[in-house]
C-alpha positions as protocol buffer text, in pm:
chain_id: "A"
residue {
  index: 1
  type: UNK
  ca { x: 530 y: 1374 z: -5983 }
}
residue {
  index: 2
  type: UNK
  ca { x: 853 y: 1525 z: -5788 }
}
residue {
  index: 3
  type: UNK
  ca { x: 709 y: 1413 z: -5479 }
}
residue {
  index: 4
  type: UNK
  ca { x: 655 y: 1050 z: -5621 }
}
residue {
  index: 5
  type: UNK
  ca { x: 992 y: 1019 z: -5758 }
}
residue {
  index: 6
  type: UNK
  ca { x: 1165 y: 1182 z: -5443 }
}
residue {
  index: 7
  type: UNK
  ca { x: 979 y: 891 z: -5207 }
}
residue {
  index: 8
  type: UNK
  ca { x: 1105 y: 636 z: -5448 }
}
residue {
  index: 9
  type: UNK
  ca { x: 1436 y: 798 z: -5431 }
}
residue {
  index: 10
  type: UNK
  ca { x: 1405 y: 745 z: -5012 }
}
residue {
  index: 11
  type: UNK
  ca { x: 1302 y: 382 z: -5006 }
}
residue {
  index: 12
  type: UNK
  ca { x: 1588 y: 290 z: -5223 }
}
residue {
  index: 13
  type: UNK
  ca { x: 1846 y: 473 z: -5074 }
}
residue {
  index: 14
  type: UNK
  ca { x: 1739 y: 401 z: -4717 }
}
residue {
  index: 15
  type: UNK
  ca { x: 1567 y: 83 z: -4659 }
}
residue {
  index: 16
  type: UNK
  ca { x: 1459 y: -26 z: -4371 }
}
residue {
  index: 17
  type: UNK
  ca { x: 1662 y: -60 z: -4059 }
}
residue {
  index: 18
  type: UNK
  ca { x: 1542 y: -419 z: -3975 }
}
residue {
  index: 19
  type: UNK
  ca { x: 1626 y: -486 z: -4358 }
}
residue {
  index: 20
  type: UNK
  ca { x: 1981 y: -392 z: -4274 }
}
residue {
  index: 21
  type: UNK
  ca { x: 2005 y: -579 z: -3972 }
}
residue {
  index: 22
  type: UNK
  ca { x: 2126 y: -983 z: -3961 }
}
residue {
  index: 23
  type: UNK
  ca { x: 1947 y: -1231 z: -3755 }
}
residue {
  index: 24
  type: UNK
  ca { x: 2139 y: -1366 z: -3399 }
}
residue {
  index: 25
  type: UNK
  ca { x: 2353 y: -1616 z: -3528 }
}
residue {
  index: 26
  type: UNK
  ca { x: 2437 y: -1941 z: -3198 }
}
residue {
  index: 27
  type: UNK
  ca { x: 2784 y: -1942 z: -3231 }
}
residue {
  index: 28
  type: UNK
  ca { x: 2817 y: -2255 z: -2924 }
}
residue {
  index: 29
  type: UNK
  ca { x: 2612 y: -2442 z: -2724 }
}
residue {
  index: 30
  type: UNK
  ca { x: 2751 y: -2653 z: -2458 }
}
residue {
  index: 31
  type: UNK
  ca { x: 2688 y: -2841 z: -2136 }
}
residue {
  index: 32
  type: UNK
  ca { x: 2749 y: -2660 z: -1804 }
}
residue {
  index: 33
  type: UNK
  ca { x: 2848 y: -2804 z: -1482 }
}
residue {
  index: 34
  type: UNK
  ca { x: 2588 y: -2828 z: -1216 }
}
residue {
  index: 35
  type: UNK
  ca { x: 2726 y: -2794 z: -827 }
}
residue {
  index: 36
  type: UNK
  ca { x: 2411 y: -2859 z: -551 }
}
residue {
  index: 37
  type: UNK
  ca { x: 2578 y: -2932 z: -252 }
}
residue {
  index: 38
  type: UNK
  ca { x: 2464 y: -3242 z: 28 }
}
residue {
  index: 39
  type: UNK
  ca { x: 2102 y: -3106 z: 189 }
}
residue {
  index: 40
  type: UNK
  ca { x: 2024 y: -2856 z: -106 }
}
residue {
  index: 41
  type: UNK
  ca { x: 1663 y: -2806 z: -171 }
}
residue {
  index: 42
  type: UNK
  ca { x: 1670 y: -2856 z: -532 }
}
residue {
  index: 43
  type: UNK
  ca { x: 1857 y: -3071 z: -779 }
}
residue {
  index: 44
  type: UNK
  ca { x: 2029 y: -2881 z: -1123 }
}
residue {
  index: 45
  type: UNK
  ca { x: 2035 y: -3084 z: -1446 }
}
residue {
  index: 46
  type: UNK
  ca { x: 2042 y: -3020 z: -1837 }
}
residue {
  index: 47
  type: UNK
  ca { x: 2268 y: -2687 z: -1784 }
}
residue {
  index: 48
  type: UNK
  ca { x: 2400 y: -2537 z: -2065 }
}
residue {
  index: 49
  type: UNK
  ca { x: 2619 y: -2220 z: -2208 }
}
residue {
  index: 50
  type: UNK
  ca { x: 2519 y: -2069 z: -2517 }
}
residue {
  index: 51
  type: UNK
  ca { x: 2699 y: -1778 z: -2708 }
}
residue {
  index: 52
  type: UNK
  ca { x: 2474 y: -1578 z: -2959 }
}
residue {
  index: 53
  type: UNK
  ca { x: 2634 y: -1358 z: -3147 }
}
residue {
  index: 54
  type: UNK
  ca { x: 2369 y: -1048 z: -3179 }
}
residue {
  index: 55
  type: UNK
  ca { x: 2326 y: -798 z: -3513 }
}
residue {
  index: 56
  type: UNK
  ca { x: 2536 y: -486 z: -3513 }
}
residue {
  index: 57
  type: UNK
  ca { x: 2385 y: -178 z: -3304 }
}
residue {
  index: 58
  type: UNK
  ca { x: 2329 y: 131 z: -3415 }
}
residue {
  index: 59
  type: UNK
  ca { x: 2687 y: 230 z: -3313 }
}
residue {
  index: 60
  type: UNK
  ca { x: 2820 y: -51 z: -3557 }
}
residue {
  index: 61
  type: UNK
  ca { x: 2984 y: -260 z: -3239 }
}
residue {
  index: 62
  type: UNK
  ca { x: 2916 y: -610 z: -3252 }
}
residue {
  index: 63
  type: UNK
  ca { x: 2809 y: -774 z: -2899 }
}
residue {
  index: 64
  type: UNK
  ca { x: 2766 y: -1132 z: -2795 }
}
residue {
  index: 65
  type: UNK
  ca { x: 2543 y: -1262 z: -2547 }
}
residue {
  index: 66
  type: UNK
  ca { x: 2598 y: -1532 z: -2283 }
}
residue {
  index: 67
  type: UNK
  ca { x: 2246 y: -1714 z: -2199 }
}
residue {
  index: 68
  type: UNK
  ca { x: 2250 y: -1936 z: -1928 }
}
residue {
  index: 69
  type: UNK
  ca { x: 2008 y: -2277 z: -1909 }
}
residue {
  index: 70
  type: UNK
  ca { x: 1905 y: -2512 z: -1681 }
}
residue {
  index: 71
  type: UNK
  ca { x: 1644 y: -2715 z: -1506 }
}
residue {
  index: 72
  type: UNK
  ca { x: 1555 y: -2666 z: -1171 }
}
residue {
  index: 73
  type: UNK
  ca { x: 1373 y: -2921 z: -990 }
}
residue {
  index: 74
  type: UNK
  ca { x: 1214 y: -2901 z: -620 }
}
residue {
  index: 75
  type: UNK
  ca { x: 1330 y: -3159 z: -437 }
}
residue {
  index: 76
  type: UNK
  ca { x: 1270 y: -3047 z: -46 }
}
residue {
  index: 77
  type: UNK
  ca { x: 904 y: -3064 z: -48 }
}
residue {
  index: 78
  type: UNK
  ca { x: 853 y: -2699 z: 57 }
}
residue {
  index: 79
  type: UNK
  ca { x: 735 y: -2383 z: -171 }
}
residue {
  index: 80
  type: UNK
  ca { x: 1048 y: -2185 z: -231 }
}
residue {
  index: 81
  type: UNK
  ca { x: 979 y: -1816 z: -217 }
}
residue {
  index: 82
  type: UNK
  ca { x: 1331 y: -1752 z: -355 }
}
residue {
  index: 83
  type: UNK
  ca { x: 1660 y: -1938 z: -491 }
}
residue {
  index: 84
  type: UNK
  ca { x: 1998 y: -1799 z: -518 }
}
residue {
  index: 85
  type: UNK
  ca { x: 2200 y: -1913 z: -765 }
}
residue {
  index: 86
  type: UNK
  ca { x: 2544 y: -1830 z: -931 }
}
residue {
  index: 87
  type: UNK
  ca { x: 2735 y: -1841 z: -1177 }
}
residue {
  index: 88
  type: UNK
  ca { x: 3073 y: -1890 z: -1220 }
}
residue {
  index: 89
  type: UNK
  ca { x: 3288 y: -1851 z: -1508 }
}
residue {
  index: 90
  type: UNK
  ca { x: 3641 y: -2044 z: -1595 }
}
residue {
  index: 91
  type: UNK
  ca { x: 3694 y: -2177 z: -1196 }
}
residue {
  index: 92
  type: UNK
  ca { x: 3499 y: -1833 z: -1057 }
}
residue {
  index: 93
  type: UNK
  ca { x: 3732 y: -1627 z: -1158 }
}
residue {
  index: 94
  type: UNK
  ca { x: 3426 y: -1424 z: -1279 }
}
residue {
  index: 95
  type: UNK
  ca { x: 3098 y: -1493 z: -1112 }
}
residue {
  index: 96
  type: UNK
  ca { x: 2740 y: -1356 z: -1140 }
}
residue {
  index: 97
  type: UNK
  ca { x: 2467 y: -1409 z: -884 }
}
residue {
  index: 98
  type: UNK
  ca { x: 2113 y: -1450 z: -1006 }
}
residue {
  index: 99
  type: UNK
  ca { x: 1782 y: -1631 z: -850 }
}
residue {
  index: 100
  type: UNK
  ca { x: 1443 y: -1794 z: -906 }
}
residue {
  index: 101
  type: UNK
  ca { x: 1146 y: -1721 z: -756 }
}
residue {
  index: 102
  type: UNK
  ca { x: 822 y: -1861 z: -638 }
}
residue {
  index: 103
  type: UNK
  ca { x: 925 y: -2259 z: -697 }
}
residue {
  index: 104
  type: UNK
  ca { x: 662 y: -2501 z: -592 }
}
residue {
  index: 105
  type: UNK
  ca { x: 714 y: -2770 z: -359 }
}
residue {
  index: 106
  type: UNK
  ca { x: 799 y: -3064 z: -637 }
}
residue {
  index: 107
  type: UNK
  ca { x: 791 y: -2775 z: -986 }
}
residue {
  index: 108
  type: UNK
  ca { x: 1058 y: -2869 z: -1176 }
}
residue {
  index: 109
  type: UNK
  ca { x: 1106 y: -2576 z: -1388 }
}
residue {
  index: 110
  type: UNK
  ca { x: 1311 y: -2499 z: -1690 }
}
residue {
  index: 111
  type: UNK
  ca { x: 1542 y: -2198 z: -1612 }
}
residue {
  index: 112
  type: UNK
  ca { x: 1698 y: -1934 z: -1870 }
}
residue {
  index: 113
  type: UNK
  ca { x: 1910 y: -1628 z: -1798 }
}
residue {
  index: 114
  type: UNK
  ca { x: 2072 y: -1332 z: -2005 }
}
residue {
  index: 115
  type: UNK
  ca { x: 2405 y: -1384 z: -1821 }
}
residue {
  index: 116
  type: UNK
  ca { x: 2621 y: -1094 z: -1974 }
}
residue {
  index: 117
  type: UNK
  ca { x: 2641 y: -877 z: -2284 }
}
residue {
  index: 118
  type: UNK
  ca { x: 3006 y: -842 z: -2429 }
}
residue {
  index: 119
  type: UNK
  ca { x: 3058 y: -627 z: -2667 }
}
residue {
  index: 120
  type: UNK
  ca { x: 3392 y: -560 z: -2916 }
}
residue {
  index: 121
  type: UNK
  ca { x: 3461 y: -872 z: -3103 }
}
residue {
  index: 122
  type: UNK
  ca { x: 3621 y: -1083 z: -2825 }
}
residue {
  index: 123
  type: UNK
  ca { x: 3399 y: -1448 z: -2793 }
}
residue {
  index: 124
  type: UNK
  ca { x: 3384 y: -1552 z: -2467 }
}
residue {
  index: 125
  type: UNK
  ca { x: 3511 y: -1907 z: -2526 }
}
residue {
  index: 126
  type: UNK
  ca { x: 3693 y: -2181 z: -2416 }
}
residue {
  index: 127
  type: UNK
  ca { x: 3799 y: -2331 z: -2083 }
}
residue {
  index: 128
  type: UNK
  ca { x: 3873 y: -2000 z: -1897 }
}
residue {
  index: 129
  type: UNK
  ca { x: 3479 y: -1935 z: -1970 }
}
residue {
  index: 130
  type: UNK
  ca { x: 3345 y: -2303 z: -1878 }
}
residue {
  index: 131
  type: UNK
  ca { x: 3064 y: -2249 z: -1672 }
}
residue {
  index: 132
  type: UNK
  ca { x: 2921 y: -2385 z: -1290 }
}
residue {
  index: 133
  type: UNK
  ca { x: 2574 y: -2313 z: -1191 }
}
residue {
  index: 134
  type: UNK
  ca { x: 2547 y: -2348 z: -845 }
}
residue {
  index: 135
  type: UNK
  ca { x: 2291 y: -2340 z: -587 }
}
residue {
  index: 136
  type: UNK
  ca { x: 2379 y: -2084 z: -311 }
}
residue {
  index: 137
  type: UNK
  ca { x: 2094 y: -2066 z: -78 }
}
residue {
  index: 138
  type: UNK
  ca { x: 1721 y: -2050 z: -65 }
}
residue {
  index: 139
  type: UNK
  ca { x: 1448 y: -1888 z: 108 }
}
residue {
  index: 140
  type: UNK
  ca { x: 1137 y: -2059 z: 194 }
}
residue {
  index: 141
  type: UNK
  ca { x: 770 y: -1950 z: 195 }
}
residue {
  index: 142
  type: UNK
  ca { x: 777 y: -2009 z: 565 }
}
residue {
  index: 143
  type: UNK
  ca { x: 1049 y: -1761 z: 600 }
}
residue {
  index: 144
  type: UNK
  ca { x: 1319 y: -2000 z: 713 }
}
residue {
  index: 145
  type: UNK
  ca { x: 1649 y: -2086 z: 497 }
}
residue {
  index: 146
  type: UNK
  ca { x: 1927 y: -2278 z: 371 }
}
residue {
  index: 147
  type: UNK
  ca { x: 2285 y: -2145 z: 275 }
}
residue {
  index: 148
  type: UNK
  ca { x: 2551 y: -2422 z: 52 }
}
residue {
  index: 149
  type: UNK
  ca { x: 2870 y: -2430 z: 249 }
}
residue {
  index: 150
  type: UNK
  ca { x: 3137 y: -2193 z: 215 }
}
residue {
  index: 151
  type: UNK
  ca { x: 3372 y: -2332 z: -46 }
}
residue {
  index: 152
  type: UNK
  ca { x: 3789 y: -2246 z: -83 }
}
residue {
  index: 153
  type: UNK
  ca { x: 3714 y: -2152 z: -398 }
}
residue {
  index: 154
  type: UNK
  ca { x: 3415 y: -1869 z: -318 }
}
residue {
  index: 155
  type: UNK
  ca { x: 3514 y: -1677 z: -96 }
}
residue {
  index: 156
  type: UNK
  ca { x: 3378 y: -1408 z: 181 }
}
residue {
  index: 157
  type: UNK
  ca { x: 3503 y: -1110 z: 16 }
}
residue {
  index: 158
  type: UNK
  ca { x: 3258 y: -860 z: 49 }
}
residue {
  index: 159
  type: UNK
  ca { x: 3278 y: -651 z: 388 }
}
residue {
  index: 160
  type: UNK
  ca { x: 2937 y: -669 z: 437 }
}
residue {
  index: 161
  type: UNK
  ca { x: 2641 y: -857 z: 439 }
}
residue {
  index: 162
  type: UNK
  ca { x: 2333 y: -758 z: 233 }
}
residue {
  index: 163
  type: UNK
  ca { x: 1994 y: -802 z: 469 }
}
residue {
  index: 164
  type: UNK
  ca { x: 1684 y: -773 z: 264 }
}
residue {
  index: 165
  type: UNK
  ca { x: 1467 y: -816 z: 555 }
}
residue {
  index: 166
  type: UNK
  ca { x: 1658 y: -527 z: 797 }
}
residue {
  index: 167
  type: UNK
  ca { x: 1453 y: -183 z: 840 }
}
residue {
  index: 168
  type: UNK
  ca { x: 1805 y: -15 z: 863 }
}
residue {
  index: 169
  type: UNK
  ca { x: 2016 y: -12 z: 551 }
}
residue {
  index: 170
  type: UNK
  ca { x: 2377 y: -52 z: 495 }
}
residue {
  index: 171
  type: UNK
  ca { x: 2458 y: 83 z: 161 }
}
residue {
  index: 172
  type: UNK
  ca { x: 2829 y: 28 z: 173 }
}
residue {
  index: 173
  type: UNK
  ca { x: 3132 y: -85 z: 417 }
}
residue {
  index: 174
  type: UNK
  ca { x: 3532 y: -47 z: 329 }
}
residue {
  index: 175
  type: UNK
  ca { x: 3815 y: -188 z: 536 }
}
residue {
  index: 176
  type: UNK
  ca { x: 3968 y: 28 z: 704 }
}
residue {
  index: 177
  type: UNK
  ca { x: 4306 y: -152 z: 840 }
}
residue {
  index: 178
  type: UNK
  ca { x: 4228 y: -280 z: 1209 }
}
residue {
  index: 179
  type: UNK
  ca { x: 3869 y: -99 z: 1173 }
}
residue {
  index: 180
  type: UNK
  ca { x: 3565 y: -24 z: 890 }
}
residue {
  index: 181
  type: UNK
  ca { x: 3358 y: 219 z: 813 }
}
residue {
  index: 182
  type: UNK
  ca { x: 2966 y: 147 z: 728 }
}
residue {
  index: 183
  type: UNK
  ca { x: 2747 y: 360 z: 579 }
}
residue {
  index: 184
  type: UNK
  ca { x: 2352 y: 387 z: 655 }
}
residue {
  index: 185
  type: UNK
  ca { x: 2044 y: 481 z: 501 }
}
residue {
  index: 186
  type: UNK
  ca { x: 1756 y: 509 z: 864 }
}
residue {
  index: 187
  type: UNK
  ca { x: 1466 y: 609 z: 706 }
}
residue {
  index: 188
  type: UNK
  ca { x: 1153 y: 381 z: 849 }
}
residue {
  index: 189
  type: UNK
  ca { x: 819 y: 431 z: 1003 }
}
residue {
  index: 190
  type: UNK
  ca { x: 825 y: 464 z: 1298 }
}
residue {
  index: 191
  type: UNK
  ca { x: 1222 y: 607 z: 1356 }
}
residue {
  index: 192
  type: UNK
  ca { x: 1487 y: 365 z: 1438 }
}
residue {
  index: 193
  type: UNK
  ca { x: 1667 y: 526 z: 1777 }
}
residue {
  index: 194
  type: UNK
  ca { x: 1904 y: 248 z: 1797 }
}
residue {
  index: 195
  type: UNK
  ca { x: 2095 y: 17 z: 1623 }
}
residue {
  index: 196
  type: UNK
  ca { x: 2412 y: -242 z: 1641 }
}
residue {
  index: 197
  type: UNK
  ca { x: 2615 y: -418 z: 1414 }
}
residue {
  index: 198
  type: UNK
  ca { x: 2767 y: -757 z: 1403 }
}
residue {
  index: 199
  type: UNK
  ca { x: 3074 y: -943 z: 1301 }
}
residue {
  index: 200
  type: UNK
  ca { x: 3077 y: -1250 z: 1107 }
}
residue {
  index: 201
  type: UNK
  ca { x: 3359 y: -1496 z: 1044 }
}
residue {
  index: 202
  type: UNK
  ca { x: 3299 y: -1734 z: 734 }
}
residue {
  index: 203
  type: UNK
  ca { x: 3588 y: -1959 z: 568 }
}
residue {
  index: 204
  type: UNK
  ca { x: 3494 y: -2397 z: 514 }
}
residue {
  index: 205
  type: UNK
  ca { x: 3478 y: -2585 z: 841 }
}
residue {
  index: 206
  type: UNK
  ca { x: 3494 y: -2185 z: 1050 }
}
residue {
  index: 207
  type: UNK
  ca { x: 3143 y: -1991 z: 1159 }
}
residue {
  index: 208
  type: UNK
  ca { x: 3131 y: -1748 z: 1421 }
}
residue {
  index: 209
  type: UNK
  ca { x: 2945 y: -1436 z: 1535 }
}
residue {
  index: 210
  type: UNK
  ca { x: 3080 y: -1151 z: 1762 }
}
residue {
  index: 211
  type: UNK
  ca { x: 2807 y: -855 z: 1890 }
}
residue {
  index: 212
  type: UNK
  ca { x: 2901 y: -509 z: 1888 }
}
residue {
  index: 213
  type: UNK
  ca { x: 2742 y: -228 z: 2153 }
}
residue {
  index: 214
  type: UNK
  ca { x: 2406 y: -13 z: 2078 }
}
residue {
  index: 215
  type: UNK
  ca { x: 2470 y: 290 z: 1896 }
}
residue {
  index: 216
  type: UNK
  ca { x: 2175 y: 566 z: 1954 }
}
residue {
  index: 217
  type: UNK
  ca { x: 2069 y: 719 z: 1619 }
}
residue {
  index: 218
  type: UNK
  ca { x: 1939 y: 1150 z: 1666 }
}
residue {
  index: 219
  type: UNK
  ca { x: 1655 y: 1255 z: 1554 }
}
residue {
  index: 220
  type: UNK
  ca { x: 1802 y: 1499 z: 1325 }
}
residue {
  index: 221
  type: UNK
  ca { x: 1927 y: 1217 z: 1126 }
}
residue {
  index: 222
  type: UNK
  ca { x: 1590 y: 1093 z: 1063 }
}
residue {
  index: 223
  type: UNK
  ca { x: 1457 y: 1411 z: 973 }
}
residue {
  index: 224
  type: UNK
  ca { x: 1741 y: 1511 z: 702 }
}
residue {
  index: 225
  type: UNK
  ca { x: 1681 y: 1146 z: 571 }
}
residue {
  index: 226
  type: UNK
  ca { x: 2031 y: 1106 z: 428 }
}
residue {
  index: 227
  type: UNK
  ca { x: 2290 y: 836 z: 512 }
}
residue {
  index: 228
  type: UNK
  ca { x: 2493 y: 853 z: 807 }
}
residue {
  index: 229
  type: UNK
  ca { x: 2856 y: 697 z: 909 }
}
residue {
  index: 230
  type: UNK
  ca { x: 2956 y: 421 z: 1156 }
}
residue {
  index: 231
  type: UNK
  ca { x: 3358 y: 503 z: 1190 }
}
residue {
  index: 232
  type: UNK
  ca { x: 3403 y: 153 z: 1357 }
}
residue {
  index: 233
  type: UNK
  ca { x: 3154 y: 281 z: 1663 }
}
residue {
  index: 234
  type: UNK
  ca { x: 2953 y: -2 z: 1709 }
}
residue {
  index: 235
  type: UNK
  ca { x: 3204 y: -275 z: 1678 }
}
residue {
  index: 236
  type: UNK
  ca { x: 3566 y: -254 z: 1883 }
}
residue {
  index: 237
  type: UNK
  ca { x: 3862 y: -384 z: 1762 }
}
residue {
  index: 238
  type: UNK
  ca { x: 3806 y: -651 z: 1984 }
}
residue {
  index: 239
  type: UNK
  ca { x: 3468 y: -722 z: 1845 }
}
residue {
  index: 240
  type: UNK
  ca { x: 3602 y: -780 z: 1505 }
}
residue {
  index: 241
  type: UNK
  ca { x: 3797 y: -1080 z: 1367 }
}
residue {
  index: 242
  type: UNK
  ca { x: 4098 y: -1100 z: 1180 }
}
residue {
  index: 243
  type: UNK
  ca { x: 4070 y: -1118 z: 859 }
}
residue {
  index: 244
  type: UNK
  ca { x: 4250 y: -1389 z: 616 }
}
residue {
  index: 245
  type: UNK
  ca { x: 4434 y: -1236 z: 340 }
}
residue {
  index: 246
  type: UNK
  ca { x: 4555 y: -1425 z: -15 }
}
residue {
  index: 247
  type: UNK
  ca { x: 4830 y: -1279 z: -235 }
}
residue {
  index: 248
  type: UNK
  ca { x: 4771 y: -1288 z: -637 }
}
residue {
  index: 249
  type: UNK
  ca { x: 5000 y: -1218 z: -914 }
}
residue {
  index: 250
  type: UNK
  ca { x: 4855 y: -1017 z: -1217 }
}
residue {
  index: 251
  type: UNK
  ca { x: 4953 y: -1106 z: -1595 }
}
residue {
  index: 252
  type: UNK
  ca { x: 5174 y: -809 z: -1588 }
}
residue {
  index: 253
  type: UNK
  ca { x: 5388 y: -904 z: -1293 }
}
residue {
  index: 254
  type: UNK
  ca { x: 5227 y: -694 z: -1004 }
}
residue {
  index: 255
  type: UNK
  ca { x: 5090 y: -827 z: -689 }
}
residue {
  index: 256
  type: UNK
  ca { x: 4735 y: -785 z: -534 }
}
residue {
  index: 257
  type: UNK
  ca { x: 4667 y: -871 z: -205 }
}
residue {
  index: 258
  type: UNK
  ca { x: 4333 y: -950 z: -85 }
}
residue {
  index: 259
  type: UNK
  ca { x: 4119 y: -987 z: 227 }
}
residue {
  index: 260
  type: UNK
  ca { x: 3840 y: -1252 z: 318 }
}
residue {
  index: 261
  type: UNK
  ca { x: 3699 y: -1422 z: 554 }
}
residue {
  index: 262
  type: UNK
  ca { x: 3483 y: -1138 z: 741 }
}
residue {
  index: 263
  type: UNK
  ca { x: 3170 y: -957 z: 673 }
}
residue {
  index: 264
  type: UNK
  ca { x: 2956 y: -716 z: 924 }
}
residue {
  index: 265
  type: UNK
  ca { x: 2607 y: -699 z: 902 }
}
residue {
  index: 266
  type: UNK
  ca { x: 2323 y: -525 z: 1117 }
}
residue {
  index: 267
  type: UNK
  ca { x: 2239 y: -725 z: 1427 }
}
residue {
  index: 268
  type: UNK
  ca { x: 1972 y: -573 z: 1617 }
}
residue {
  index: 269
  type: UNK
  ca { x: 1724 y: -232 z: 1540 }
}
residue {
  index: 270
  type: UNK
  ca { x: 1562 y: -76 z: 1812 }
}
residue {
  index: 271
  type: UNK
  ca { x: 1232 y: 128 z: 1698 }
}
residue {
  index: 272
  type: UNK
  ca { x: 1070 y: 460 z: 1869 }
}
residue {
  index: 273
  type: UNK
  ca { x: 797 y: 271 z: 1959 }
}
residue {
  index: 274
  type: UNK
  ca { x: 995 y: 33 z: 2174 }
}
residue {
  index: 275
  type: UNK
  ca { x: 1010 y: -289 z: 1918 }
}
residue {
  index: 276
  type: UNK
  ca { x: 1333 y: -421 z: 1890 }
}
residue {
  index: 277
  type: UNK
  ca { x: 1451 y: -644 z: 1523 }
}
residue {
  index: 278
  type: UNK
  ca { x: 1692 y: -952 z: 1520 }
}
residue {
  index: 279
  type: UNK
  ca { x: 1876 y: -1040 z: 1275 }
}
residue {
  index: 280
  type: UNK
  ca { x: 1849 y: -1426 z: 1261 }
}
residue {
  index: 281
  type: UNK
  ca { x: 2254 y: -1502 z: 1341 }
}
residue {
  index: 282
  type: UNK
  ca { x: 2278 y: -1857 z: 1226 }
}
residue {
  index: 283
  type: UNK
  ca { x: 2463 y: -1968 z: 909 }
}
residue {
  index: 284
  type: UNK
  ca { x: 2175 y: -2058 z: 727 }
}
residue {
  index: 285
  type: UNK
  ca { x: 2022 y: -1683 z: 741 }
}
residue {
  index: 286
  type: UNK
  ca { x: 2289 y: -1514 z: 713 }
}
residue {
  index: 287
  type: UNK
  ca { x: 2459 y: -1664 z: 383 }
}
residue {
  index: 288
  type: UNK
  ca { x: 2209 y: -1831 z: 197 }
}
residue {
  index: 289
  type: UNK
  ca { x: 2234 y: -1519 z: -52 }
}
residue {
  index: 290
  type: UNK
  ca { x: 2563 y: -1408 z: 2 }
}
C-alpha cells in the first residue's frame, strides 16, 4: 500500500519530461534571395528563411533555429557529384558554406538545411539577417568543375586553400608579414618525399598562379606521423603576391584591418614510388569550393 501511494506520489510530482516540454513554435517564414551566377550548373528558386523557436533544454536556455530552403534544379545536363553552396546573412557579413550531393543530370531537388542554432533569447531577425543562397561551385561526376566568380563582396580571406583531393594535408596557414607559415599532416601510402606549394591571387576581373621550389620531406617525418612546418620554405618572397588589405571600423570605435586577396595551396606531391600529383591550377579547380 506504501509502495502504491509513494508511485502515485512520483507521477504527480514529476511528470513526464516530454509533458513539460512545448512544441517548436515558426516564429517567420520568409523568401530568400537566390544568387546563380552566368554559366552555373543549376538554377535556385523557392528559397526561404525560417526561424523556429525550439522548447527549453534541459539547462532552461531557450534556442532558435535558422532552417534554410530551397529548390535546386540541374540545369547543365551532367550528374553533379557535389554542389557548394553558401549562405550569407545580412550582405555576408556572416556566411555559412554548405553543399549537395549526388544531383542528377536534370533532378530538381527540394533542399533543406539546419543553418545555425542560437541560443539566449536574441531572434535572429530583420534586414541585418536577410538571407542569399548562392551557388559557389560544383564538382562533377567526371571529376571536372565549375567555380562562380569572385565577387567584391566575398572575399579571399582565408590563407589557404582547402584540397580534398591532395594526398598531403595542410591543416592550417597564418600570415606572417612578407611570409606564412603552413602546417602539414604527410601521412600516405606509399611516403610522400617531396612536395611544393603554390600561390594564388583571387580578387573580380584578377587570377594568377605563382610556383614555389620542391621541398624534400625525411623519412623520420613519416615515421613519427605528426605534422610538420613550412616557415615560408617552399615559396620566396618573390613567389608570393601582395596581398590587398581593407580597413573596418568596429561599433565601439576601434579599427580592424584585414588582408585578402591571396591563398596558398599544395601544387605538386612527389611519391616514393616515383608518381608525381598535380594540383589542377585553373580557376575553376581551385575555387569552386572555396
Amino acid at each position: 500500500m506504501i509502495a502504491s501511494l509513494l508511485l502515485l506520489w512520483l507521477m504527480v510530482s514529476c511528470p513526464p519530461c516530454n509533458a513539460q516540454r512545448d512544441p517548436a513554435q515558426e516564429l517567420s517564414n520568409v523568401p530568400a534571395a537566390t544568387d546563380a551566377a552566368e554559366g552555373s550548373p543549376v538554377a535556385l528558386s523557392e528559397a526561404r528563411r525560417i526561424l523556429i523557436k525550439q522548447p527549453f533544454g534541459p539547462d532552461g536556455a531557450s534556442e532558435i533555429v535558422i532552417r534554410v530552403e530551397t529548390t535546386i534544379a540541374n540545369t547543365s545536363g551532367r550528374p553533379i557529384r557535389e554542389l557548394s553552396l553558401a549562405l550569407c546573412f545580412g550582405g555576408n557579413h556572416q556566411t555559412e558554406f554548405t553543399a549537395a550531393y549526388s544531383i542528377g543530370a536534370a533532378e530538381v531537388r527540394s533542399y533543406s538545411h539546419v543553418s545555425m542554432h542560437i541560443r539566449g533569447g536574441m531572434v535572429p531577425d530583420g534586414p541585418e539577417w536577410a538571407l542569399i543562397v548562392r551557388v559557389r561551385g560544383a564538382e562533377f561526376e567526371d571529376g571536372t568543375h565549375w567555380a562562380a566568380p569572385r565577387l567584391s563582396s566575398s572575399p579571399l580571406y582565408f590563407p589557404f586553400i582547402r584540397q580534398p583531393g591532395s594526398s598531403l594535408q595542410m591543416l592550417n596557414c597564418q600570415w606572417k608579414g612578407d611570409t606564412y607559415s603552413a602546417w602539414f599532416f604527410p601521412h600516405s601510402s606509399p611516403p610522400i618525399v617531396a612536395y611544393r606549394l603554390g600561390c594564388v591571387k583571387d580578387i573580380p576581373g584578377d587570377f594568377e598562379v605563382k610556383l614555389g621550389r620542391w621541398v624534400e620531406v625525411s623519412q623520420g617525418e613519416h615515421d613519427r606521423g605528426s605534422s610538420f612546418v613550412d616557415e615560408g620554405t617552399s615559396l620566396g618572397p618573390t613567389d608570393l603576391f601582395p596581398k590587398e588589405s581593407e580597413v573596418r571600423t568596429l561599433s565601439g570605435g576601434g579599427v580592424i584591418t584585414h588582408s585578402f586577396g591571396v591563398g596558398i595551396f599544395i601544387a605538386e606531391v612527389r611519391f616514393a614510388d616515383g608518381r608525381v600529383w598535380r594540383q589542377d591550377l585553373s580557376r575553376n579547380a581551385l575555387f569552386w569550393n572555396n
